[in-house]
N, C-alpha and C positions, 0 to 999 in steps of 0.2 A: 846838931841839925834836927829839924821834927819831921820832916821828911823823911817816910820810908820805904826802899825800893822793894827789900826779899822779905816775903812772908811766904806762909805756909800756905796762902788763900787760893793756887791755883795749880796748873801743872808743871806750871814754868816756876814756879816757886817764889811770883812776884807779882805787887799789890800795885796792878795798873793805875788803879785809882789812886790813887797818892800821887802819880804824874799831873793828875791836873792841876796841880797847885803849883808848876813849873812852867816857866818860858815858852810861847808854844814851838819854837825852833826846838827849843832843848827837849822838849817833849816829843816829838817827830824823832829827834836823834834818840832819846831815850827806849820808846818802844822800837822803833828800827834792832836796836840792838836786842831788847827783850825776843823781837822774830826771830831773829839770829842764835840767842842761845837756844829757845824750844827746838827748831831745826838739826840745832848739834845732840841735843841727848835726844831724839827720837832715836826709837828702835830703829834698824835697819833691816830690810828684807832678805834672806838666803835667795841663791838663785841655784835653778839647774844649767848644766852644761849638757845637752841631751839633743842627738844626731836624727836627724829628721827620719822619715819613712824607710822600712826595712825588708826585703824579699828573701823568702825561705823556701823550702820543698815540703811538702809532708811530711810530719813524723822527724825531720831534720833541726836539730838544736842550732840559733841562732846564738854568735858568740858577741857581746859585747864587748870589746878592747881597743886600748889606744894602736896597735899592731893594724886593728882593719880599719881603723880609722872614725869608730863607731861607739866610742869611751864615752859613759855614763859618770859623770861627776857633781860634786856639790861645791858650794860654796857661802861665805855670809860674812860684808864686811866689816863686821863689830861682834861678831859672836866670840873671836880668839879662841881661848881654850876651853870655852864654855860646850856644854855636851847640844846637840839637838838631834832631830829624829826624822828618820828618814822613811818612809814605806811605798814598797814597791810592790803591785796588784798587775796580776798577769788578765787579761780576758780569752780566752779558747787556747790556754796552754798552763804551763805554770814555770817559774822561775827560779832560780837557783847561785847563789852568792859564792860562785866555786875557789875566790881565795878567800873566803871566811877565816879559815883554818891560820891564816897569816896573821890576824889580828883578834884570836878567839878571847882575849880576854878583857881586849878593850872595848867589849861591843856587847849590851844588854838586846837579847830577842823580847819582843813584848809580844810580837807574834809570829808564829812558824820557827821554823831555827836554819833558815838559808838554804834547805837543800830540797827542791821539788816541792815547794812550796806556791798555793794560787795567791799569794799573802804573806810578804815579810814588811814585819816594822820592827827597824829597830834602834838604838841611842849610843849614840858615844859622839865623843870628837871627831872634829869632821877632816883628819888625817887617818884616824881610824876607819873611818869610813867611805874613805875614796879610796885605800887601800883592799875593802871587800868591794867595790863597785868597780875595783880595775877590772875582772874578769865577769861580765854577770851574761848567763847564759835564759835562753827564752827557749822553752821548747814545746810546740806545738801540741794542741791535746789530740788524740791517738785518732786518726781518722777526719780530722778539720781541715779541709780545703775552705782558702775566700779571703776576704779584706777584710773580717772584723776581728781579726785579733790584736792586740794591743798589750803595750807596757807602760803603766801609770805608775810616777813618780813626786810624788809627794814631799817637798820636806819642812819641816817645822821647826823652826828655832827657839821654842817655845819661852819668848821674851827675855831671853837670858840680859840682853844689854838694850840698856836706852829705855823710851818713854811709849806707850802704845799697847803693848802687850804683845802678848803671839802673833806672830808672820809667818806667812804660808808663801810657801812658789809650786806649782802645779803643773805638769808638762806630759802630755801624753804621746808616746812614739807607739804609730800605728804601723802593725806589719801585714802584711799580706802572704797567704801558704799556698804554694802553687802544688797540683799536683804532678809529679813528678816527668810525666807523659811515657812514650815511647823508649825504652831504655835500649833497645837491641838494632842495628842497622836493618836497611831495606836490603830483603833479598836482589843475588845477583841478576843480571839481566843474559848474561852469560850460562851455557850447560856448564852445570859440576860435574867432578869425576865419575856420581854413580850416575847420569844419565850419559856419559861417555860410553862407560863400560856395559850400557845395557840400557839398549834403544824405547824399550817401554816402560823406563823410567820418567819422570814426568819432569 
């Protein structure tokens, strides 16, 4: 045949032009299917799994876990076992990757090394890395009362699989730091013992 469909002339790896020398049905059916494969080898996007808005106390570390219900995960459905990278950017606090320690060797730090850090990024597989995101703790910078503290979560698949290049998913969980208020009861309305036992007592 001198008709040729795959060449090297595009992204799809196929010389549309050489269609119009076909049938125009055949030709409708032909790119139809060329849509179809570009679709299959695009990259696909990672996504986060990340729990909406979050209330702490001053100076009180906020704990990420599937336990409270508030589990930071990733995911990305063509990366497999390909490595991508994750970073996580505290605002009016900083953060801390408290089961690191679980998977210390399958995880490259590019920045900070997971403990009290305003800035960790870091690579590995992404079982590796829901395994340090099981536990991830936010803790409030010393003295920050207010709504604008936050945990920015980043991750990048950095085009391991399919056609497009690097994919990002971006998801910022905003927390609020209350101060703590009133920690001790209101006094009695009632005499205590020492104004029992002695009348000008107050």
């Amino acid at each position: 045949m001198r008709n040729r469909f795959w060449t090297d002339s595009s992204q799809s790896g196929i010389d549309t032009r050489s269609t119009k020398r076909i049938h125009p049905k055949r030709r409708r059916l032909v790119l139809e299917l060329l849509e179809d494969r570009r679709l299959l080898t695009a990259n696909l996007p990672p996504v986060n799994d990340v729990p909406g808005g979050q209330l702490t106390k001053l100076e009180t570390p906020l704990a990420f876990t599937g336990y409270l219900g508030n589990l930071i995960s990733i995911s990305d459905p063509d990366a497999g076992n390909l490595e991508v990278e994750v970073q996580l950017e505290a605002t009016n606090g900083l953060v801390t990757l408290v089961n690191r320690n679980l998977v210390a060797s399958g995880l490259s730090y590019l920045t900070g090394d997971g403990l009290d850090d305003p800035i960790i990024k870091i690579r590995g597989k992404i079982d590796d890395i829901n395994t340090a995101l099981s536990w991830t703790a936010f803790v409030p910078a010393i003295g920050y009362v207010g709504a604008e503290a936050s945990l920015m979560v980043t991750t990048n698949d950095l085009g391991n699989a399919g056609d497009g290049g690097p994919l990002e998913d971006v998801d910022t969980i905003a927390i609020t730091v209350e101060a703590p208020g009133d920690q001790f009861d209101p006094p009695p309305s009632w005499r205590t013992i020492p104004g029992l036992l002695d009348s000008s007592f107050g």
